[in-house]
SERO-4910 file (N, C-alpha, C, O; in steps of 0.05 Angstrom, whole numbers):
BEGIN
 pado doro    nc1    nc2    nc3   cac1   cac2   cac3    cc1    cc2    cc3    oc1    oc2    oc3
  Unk    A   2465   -109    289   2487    -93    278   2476    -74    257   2459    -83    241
  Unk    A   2485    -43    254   2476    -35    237   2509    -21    219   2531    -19    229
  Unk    A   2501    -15    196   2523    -15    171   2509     16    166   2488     23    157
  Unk    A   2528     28    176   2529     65    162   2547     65    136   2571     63    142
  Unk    A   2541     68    109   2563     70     88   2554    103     81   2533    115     83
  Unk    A   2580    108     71   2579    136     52   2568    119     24   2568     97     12
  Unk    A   2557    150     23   2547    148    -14   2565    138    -32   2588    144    -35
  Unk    A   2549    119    -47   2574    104    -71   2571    135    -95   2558    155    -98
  Unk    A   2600    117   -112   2606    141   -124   2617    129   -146   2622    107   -136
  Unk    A   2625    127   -167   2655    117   -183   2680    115   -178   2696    133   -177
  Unk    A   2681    106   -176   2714    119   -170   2735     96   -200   2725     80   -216
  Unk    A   2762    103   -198   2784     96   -219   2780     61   -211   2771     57   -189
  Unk    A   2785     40   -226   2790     17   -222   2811      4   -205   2807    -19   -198
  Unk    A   2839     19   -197   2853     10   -179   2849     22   -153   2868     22   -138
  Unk    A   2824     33   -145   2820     52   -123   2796     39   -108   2773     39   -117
  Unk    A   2804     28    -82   2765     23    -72   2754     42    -64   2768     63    -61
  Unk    A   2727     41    -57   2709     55    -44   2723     53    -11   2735     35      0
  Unk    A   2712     86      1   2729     85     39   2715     72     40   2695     71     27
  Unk    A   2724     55     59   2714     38     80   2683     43     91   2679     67     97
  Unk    A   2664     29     95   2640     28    105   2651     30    127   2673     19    131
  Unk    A   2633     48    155   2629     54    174   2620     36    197   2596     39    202
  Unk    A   2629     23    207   2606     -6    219   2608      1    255   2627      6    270
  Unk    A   2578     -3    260   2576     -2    289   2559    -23    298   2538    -35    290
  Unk    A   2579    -22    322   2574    -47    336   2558    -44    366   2559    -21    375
  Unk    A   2547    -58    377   2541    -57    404   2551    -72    416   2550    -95    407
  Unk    A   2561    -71    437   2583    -92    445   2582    -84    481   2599    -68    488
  Unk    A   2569    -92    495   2563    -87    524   2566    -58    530   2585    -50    543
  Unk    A   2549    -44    521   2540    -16    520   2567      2    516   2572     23    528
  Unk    A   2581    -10    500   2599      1    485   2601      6    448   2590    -12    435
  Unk    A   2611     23    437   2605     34    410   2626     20    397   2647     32    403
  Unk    A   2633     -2    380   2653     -8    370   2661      3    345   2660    -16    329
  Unk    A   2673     35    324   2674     39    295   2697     19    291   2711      7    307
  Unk    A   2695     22    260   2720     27    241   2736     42    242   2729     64    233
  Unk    A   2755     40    251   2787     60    237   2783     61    211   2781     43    193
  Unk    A   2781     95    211   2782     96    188   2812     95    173   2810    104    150
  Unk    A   2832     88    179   2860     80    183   2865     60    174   2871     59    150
  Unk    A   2865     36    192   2869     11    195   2848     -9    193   2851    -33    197
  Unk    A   2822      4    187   2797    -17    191   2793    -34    219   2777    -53    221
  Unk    A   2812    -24    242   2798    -45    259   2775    -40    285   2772    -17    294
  Unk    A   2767    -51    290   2740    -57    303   2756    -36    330   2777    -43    341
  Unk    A   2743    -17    336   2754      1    359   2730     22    370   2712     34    359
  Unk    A   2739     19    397   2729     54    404   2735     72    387   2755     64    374
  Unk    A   2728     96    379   2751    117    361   2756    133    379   2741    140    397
  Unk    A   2782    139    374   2780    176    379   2768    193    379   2745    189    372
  Unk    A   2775    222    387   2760    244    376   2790    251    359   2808    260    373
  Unk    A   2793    249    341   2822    261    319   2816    293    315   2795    304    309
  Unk    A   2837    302    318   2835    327    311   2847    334    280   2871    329    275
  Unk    A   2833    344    262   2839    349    230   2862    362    230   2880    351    217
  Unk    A   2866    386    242   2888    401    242   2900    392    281   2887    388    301
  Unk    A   2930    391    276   2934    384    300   2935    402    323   2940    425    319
  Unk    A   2930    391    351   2915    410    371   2942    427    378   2942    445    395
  Unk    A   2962    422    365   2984    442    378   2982    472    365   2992    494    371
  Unk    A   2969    465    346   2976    492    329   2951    514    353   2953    535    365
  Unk    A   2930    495    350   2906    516    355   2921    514    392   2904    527    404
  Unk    A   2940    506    411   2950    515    431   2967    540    426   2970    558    443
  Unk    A   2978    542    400   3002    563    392   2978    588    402   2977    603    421
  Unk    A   2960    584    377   2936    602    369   2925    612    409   2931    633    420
  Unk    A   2918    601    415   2904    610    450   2921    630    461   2920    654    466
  Unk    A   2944    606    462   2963    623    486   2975    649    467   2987    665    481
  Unk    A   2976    656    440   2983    676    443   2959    703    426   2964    718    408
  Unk    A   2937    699    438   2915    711    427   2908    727    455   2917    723    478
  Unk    A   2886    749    443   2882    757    461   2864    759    488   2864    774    507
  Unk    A   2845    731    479   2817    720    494   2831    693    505   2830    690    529
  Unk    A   2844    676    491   2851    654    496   2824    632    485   2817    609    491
  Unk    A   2815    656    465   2802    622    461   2798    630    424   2809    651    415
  Unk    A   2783    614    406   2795    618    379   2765    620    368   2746    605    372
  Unk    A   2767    647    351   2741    650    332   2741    639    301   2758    649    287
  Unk    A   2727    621    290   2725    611    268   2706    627    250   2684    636    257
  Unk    A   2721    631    220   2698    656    199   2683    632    199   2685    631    174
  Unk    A   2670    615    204   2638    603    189   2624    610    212   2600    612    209
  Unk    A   2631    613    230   2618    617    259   2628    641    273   2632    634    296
  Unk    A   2634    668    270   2649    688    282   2640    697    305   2654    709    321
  Unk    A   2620    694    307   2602    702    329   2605    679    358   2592    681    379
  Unk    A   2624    658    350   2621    626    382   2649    625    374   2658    618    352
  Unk    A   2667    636    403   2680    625    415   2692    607    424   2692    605    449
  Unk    A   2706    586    408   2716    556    420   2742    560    422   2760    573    411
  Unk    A   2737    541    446   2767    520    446   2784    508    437   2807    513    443
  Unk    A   2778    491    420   2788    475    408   2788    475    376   2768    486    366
  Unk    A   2799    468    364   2790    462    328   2781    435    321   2791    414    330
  Unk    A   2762    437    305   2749    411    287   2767    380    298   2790    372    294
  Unk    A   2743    369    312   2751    338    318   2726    318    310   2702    320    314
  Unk    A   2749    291    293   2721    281    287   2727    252    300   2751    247    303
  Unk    A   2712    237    306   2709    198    310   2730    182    288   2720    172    268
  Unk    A   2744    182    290   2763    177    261   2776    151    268   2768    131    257
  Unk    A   2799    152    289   2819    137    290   2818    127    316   2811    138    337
  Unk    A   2831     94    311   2831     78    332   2848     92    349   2857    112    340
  Unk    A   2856     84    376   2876     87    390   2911     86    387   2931     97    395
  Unk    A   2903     68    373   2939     54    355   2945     73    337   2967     84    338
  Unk    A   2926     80    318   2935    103    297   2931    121    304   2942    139    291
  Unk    A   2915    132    326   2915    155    340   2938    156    342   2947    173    327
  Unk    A   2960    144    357   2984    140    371   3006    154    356   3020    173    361
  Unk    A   3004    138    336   3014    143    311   3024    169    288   3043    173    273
  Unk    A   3002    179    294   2999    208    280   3010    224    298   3029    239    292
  Unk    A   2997    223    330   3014    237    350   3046    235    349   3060    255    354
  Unk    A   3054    213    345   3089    212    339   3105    229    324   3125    240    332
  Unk    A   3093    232    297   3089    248    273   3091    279    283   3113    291    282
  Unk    A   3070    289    293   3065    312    304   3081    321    319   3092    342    314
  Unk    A   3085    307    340   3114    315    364   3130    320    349   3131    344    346
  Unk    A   3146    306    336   3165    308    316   3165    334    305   3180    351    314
  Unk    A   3147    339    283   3139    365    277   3142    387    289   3161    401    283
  Unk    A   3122    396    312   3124    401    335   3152    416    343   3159    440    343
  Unk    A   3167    390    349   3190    400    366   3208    412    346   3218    434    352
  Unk    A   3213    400    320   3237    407    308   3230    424    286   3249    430    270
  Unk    A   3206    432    281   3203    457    265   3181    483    265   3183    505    254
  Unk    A   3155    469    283   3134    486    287   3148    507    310   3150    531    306
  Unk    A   3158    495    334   3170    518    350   3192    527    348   3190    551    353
  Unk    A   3218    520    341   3227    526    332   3230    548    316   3247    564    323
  Unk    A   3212    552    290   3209    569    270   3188    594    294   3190    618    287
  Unk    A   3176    590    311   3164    610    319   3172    619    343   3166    641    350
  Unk    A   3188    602    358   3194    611    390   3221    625    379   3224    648    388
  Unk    A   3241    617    363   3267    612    361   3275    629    329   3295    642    328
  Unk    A   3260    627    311   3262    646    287   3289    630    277   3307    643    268
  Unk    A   3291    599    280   3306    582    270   3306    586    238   3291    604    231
  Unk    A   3317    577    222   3318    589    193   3323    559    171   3314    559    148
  Unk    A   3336    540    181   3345    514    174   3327    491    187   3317    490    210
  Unk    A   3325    478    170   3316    451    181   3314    426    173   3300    419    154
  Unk    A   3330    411    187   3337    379    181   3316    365    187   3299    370    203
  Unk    A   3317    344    171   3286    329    180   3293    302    164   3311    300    146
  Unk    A   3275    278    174   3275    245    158   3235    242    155   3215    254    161
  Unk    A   3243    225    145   3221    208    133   3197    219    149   3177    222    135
  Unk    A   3195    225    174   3170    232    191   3164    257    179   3140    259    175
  Unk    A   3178    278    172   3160    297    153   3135    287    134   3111    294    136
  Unk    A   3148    265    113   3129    266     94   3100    251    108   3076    255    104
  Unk    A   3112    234    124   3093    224    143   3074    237    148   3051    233    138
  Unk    A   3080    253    161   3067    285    184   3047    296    158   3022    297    161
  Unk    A   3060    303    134   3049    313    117   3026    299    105   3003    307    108
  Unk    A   3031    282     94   3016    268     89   2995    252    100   2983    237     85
  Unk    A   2990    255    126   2973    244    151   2951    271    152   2927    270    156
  Unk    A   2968    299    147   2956    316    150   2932    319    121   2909    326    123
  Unk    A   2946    313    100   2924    309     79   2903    285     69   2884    288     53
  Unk    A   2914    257     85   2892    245     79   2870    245    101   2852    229     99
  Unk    A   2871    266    126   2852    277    148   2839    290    133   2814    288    134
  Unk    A   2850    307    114   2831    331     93   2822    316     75   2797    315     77
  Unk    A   2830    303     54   2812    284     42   2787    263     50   2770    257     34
  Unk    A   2788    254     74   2775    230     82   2755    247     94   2736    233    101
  Unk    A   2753    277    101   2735    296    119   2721    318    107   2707    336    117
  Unk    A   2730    310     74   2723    333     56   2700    323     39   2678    333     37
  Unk    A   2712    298     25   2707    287     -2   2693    284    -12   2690    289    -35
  Unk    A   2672    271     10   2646    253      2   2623    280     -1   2603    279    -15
  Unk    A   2631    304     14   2604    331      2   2609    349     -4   2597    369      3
  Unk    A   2631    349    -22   2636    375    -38   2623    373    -55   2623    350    -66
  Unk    A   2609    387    -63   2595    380    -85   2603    404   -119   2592    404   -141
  Unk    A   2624    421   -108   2644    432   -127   2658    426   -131   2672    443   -143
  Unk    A   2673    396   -128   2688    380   -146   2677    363   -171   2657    349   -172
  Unk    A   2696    370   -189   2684    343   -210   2693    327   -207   2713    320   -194
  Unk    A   2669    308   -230   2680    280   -223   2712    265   -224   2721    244   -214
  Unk    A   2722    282   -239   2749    272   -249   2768    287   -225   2783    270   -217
  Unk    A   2771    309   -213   2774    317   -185   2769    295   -152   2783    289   -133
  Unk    A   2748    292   -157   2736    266   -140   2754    243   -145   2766    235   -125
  Unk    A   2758    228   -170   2768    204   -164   2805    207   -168   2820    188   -167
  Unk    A   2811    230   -171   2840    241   -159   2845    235   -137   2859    217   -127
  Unk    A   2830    255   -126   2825    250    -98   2817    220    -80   2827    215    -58
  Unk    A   2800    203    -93   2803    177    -82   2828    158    -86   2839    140    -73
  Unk    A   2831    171   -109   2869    163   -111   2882    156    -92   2884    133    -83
  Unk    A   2896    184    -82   2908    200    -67   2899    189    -47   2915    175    -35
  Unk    A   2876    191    -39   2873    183    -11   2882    142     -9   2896    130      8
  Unk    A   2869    131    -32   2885    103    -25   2911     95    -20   2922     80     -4
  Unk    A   2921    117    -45   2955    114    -37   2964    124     -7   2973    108     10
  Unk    A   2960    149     -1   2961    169     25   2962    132     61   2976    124     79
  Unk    A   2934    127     48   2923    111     76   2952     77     72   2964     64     89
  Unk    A   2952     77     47   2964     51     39   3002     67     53   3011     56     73
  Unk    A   3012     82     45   3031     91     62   3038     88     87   3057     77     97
  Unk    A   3015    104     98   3011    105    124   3011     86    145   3019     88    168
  Unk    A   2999     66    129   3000     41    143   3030     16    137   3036     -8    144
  Unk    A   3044     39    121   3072     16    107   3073      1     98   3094    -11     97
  Unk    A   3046    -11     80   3044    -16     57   3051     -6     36   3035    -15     19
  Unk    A   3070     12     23   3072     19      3   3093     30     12   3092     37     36
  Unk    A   3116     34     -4   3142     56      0   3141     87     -2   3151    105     11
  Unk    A   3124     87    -27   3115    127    -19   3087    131    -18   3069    116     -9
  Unk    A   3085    155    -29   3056    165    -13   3041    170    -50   3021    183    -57
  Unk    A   3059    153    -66   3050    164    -91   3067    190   -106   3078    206    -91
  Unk    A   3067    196   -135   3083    222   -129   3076    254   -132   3082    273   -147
  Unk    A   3062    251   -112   3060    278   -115   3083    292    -96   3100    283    -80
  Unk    A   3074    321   -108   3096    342    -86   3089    351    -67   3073    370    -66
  Unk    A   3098    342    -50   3098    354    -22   3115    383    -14   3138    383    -22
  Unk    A   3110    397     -6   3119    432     -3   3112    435     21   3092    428     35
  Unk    A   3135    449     24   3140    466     63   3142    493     58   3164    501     53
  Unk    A   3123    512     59   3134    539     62   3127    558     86   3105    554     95
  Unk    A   3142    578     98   3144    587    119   3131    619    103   3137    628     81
  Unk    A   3110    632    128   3107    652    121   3106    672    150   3110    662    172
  Unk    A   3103    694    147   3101    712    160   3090    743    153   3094    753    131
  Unk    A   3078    755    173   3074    788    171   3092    792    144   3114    784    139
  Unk    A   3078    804    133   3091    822    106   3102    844    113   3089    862    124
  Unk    A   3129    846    107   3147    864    105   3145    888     87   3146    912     94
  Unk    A   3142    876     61   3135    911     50   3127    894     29   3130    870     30
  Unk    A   3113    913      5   3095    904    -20   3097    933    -43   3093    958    -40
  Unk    A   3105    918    -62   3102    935    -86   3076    943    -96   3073    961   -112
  Unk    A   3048    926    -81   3022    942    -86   3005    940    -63   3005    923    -46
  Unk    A   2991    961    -66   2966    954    -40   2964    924    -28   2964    903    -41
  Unk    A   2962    924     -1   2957    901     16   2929    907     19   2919    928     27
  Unk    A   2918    887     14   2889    881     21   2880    874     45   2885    852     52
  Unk    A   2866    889     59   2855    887     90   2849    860     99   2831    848     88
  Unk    A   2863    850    119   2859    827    134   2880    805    119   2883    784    131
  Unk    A   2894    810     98   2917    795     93   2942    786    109   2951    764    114
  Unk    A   2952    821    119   2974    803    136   2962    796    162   2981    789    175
  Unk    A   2945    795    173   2930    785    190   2927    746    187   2931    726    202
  Unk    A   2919    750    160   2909    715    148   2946    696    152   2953    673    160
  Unk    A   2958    719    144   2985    701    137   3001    695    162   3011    672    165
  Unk    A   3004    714    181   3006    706    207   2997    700    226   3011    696    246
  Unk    A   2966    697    227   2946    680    252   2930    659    240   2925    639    253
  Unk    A   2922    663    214   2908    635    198   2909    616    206   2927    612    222
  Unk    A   2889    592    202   2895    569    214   2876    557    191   2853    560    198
  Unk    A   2877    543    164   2857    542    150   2861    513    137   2885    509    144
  Unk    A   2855    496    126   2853    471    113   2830    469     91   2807    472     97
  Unk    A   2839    463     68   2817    455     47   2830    447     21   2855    446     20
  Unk    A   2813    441     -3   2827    424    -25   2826    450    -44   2805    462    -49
  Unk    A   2844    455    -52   2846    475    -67   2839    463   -102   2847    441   -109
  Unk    A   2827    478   -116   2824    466   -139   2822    490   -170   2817    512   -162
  Unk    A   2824    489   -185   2822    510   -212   2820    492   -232   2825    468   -228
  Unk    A   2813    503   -258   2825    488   -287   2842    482   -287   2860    499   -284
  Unk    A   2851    451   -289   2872    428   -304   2893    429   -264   2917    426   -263
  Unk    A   2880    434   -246   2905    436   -218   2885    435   -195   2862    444   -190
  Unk    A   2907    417   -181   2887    411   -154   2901    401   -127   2910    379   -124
  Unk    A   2901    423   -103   2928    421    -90   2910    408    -66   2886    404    -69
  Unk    A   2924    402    -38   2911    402    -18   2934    426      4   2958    428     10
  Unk    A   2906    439      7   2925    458     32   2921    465     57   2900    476     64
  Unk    A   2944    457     78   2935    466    100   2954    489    101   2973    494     87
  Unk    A   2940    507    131   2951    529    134   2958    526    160   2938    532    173
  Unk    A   2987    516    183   2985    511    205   2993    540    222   3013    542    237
  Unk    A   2975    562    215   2992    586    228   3007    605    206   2998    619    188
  Unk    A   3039    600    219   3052    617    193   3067    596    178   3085    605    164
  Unk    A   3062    558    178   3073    545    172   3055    535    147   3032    530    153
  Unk    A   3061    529    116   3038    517    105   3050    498     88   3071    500     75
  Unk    A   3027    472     91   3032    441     78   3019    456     54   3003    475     57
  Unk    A   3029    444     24   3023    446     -4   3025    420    -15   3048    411    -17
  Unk    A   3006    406    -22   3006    393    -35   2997    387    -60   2973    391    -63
  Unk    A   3011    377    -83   3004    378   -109   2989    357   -125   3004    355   -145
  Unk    A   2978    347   -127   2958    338   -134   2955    324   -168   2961    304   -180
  Unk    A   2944    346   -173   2947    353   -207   2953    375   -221   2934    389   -217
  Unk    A   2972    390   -238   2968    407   -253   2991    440   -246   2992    461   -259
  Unk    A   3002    433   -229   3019    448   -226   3050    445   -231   3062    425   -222
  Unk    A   3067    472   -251   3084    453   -249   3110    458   -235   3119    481   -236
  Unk    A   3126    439   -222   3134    430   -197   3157    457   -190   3161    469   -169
  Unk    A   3170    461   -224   3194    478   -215   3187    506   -200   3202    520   -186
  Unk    A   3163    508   -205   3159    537   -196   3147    528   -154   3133    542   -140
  Unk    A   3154    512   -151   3156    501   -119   3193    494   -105   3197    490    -81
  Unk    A   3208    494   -121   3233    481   -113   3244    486    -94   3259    469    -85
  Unk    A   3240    516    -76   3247    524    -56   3236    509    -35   3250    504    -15
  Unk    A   3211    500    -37   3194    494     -6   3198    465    -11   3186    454      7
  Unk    A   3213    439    -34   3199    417    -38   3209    404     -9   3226    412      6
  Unk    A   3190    378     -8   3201    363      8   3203    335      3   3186    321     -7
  Unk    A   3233    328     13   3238    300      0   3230    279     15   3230    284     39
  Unk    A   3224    260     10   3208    230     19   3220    227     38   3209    231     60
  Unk    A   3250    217     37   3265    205     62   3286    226     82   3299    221    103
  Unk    A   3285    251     68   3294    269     90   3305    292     72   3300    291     48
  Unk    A   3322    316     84   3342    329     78   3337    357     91   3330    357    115
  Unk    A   3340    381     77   3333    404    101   3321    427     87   3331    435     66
  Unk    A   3302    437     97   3294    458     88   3289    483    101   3278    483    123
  Unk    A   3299    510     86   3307    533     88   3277    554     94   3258    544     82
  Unk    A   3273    565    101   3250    584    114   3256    610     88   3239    625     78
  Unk    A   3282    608     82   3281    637     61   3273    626     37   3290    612     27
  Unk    A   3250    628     23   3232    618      2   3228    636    -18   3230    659     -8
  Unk    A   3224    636    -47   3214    654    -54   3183    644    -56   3178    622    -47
  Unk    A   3166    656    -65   3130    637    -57   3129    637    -86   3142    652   -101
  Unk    A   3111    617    -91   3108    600   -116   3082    630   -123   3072    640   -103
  Unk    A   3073    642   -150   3061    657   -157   3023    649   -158   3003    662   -156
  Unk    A   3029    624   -162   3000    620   -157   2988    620   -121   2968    630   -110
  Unk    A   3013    601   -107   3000    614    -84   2992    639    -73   2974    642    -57
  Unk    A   3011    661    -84   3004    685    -80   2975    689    -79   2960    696    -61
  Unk    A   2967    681   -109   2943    685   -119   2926    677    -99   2909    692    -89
  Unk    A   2930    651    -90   2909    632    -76   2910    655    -56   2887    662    -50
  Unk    A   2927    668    -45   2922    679     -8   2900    697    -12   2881    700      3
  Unk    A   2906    712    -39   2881    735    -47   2859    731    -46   2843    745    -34
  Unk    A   2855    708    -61   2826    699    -57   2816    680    -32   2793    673    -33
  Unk    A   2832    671    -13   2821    670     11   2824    687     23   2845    674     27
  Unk    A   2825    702     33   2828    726     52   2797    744     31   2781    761     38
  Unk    A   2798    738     20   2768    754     10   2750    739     16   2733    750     30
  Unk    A   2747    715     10   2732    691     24   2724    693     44   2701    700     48
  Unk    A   2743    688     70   2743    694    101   2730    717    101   2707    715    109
  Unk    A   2740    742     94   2731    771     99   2695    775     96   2681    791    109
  Unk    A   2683    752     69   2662    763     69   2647    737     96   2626    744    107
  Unk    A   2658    714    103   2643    706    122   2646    722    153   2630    723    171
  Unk    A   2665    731    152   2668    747    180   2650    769    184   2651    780    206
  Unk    A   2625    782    161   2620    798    158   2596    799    180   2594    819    194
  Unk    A   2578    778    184   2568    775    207   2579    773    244   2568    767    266
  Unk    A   2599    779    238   2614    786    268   2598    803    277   2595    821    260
  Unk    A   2585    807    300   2572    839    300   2573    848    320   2581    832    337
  Unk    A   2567    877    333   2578    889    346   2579    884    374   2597    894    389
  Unk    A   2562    871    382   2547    860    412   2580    852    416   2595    867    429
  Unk    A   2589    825    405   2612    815    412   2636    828    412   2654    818    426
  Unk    A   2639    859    394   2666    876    392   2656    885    421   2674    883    437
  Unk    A   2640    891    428   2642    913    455   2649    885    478   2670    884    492
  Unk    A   2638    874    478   2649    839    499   2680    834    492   2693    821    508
  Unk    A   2692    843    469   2721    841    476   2731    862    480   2751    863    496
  Unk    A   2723    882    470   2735    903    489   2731    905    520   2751    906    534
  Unk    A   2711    907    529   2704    905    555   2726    876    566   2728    869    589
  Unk    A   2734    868    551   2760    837    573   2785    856    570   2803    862    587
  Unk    A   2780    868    533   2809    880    537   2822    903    557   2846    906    563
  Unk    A   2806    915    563   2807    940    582   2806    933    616   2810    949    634
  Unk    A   2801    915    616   2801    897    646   2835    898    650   2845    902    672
  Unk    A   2854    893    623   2884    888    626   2899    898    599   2909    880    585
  Unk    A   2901    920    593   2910    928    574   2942    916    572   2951    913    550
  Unk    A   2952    912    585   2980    915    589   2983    884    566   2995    880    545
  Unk    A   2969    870    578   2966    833    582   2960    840    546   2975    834    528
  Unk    A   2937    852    544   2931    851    512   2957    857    494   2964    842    475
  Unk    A   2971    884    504   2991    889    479   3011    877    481   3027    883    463
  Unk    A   3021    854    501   3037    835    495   3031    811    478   3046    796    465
  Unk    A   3008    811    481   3000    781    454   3003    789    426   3008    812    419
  Unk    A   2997    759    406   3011    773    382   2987    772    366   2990    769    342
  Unk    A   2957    775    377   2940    795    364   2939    817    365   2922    831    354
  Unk    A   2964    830    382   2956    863    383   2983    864    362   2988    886    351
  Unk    A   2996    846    358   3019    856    343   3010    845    313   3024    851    295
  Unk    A   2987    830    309   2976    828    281   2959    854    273   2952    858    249
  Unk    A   2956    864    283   2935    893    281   2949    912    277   2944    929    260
  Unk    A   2975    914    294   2999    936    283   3007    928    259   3002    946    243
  Unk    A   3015    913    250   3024    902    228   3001    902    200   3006    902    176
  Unk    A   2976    901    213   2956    905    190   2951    939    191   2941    950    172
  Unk    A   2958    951    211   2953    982    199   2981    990    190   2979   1011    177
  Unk    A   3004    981    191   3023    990    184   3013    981    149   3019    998    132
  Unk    A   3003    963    142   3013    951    117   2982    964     99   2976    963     75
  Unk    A   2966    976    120   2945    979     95   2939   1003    106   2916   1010     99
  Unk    A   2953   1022    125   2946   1047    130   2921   1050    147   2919   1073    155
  Unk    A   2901   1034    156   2880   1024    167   2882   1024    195   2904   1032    199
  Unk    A   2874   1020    211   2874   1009    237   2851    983    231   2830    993    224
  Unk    A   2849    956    232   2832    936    228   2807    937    244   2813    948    265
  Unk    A   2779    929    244   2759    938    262   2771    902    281   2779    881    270
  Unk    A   2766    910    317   2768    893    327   2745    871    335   2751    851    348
***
């Protein structure tokens, strides 16, 4: 038998260390840890962000398949899947997601629904979605501090202790739902590749600054906010979301620091995209011109109108 552990670390006194990693050999079979439930399993391949979003992303792109800024240059399929979860909690999270899924991811995009009722499987959903980003982040950032880090191991004990219904909440932080879309109009310059980020994005990471430390995913034009440390709550009240249910409204006003945050990712992204290079613009043009018709119905040709409308630009493709 051999014992794979992550690097020890400190962490707070009511918090353990994740789970050691244990593999087994078991008649030419791999037995891990859930990282979940701890039990002795095949794993999964878990997907970090769920595979519906990056299906939204395909079918309405113009290649059908999805370019990532750390890699702009390779073409995939799919988004980030790791060995994570047994079968049972695989199961599990999928429940969550459907849910999701049905009664607010399409909805809000097929349907331009505006209201939405929801129970306890939100925070669920949500919170499944951030202790995937914690448990996939943690151990090598090495731009968190220490006192950041054992937040974060916090969070993630409470998060997994939830999950599993051990515990009644998820701890209290704030959970936030906010709905975004193509920008309509702006009292200052839009910065190139913004409304682009806010309507095709697909991004996940731990957001962090002096004395505040959020976790964010970005599912599209849908985004999980979670609060952590250091922010304070009233300036979220539009998007909150409550533990055991109630409904939330798509007309938001956006909290001012997120603003901030979009600025500085979308500069981020922009300088990794910068190696995109041209070999590959002429390889999509050359698919696009095979079916022009097919291209200007997807809603990458309608993110590009919308980015030269908003920055006077035509975007390079």
């Amino acid at each position: 038998m051999v014992k794979i552990g992550h690097r020890k670390s400190k962490v707070t006194a009511d918090v353990p260390r994740f789970p050691y990693v244990r593999i087994i050999m078991v008649d030419s079979q791999t037995l891990n840890t859930c990282g979940l439930c701890g039990s002795k399993a095949r794993l999964c391949e878990s997907h970090i962000i769920p595979k519906f979003v990056f299906h939204w992303l395909k079918e309405t792109s113009a290649t059908g398949k999805i370019r990532i800024a750390k890699a702009p240059n390779r073409l995939k399929q799919d988004g980030i899947k790791e060995d994570l979860l047994c079968r049972s909690c695989e199961d599990i999270f999928n429940g969550w997601e459907t849910q999701f899924a049905n009664k607010i991811f399409w909805p809000y995009l097929n349907d331009h629904t505006s209201l939405f009722l929801y129970e306890e499987w939100l925070t669920k959903f949500i919170v499944s979605l951030n202790w995937r980003i914690v448990v996939n982040r943690i151990e090598d950032d090495g731009k968190l501090s220490k006192s950041m880090k054992e937040s974060l191991k916090l969070a993630e004990f409470r998060f997994r202790k939830y999950l599993l219904n051990q515990r009644r909440d998820p701890g209290h932080y704030q959970n936030n739902l906010i709905f975004v879309d193509y920008i309509e109009s702006a009292s200052s310059p839009v910065p190139s590749g913004m409304t682009r980020y806010l309507g095709r994005g697909i991004d996940a990471t731990v957001v962090f600054g002096k004395n505040e430390l959020w976790i964010y995913v970005k599912l599209g034009k849908i985004i999980s906010v979670t609060i952590i440390a250091g922010q304070s709550l009233m300036d979220w009240k539009d998007s909150r979301v409550e533990r055991l249910g109630g409904e939330i409204s798509s007309s938001q006003i956006i909290c001012g620091k997120l603003g901030q945050w979009f600025l500085k990712r979308n500069e981020e992204i922009k300088k990794t995209m910068q190696s995109y290079n041209g070999r590959n613009r002429e390889e999509f043009w050359k698919k696009i011109m095979k079916n022009p018709e097919a291209f200007i119905a997807t809603e990458t040709f309608k993110s590009y109108l919308e980015e030269e409308r908003m920055t006077g630009t035509l975007p390079k493709f």
